[in-house]
VEXDREN-2710 file (C-alpha; in Angstrom, 1 decimal):
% VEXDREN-2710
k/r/px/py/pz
1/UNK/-16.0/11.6/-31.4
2/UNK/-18.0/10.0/-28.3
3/UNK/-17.8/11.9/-24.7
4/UNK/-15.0/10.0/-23.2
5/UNK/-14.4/10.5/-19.8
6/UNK/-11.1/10.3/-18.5
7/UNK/-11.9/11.3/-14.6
8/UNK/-13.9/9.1/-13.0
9/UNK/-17.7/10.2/-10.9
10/UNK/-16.0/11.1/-7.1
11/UNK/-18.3/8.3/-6.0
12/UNK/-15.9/5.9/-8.0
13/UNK/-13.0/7.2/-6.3
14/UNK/-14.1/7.1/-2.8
15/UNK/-15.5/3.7/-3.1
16/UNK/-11.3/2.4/-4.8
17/UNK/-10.1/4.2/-1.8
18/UNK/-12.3/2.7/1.2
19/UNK/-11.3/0.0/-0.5
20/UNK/-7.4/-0.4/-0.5
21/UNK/-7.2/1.3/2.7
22/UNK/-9.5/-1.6/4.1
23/UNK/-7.0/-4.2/2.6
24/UNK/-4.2/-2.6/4.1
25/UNK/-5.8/-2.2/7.5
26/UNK/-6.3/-6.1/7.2
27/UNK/-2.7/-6.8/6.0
28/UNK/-1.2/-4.8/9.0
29/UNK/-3.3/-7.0/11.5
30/UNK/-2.3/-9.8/10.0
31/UNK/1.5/-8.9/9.9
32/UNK/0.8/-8.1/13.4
33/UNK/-0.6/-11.1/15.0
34/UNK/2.3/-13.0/13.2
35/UNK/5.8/-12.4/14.1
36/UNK/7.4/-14.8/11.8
37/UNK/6.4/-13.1/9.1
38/UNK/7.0/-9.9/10.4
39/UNK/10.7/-11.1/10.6
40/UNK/10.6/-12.6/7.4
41/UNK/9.4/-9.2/5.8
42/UNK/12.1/-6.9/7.8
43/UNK/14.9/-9.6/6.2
44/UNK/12.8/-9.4/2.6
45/UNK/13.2/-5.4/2.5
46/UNK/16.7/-5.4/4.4
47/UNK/19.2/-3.3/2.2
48/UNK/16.3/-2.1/-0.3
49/UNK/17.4/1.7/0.7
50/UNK/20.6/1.9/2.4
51/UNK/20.6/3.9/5.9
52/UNK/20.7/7.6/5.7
53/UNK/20.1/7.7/2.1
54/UNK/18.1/10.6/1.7
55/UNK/18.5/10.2/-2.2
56/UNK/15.0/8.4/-2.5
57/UNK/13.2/11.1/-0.4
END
């Protein structure tokens, strides 16, 4: 059987990480600068965990 690697080089992982945190950095400035869809987020996720539901914690 060949050498399969299952966990990728740390370089790999660092590199997917700087990554999504650099899209989400960009999507919060985004949200930001635009309060209509800010609103139209808070209505999207309205009721998705009821208030003081500690259930999904």
């Amino acid at each position: 059987m060949a050498n399969v690697k299952v966990i990728p080089p740390w370089q790999d992982v660092a590199r997917e990480a700087i990554i999504v945190m650099g899209g989400a950095l960009v999507a919060a400035f985004i949200v930001g600068q635009v309060p209509q869809l800010r609103e139209w987020m808070k209505q999207q996720w309205a009721g998705a965990i009821p208030q003081g539901d500690k259930s999904a914690w």
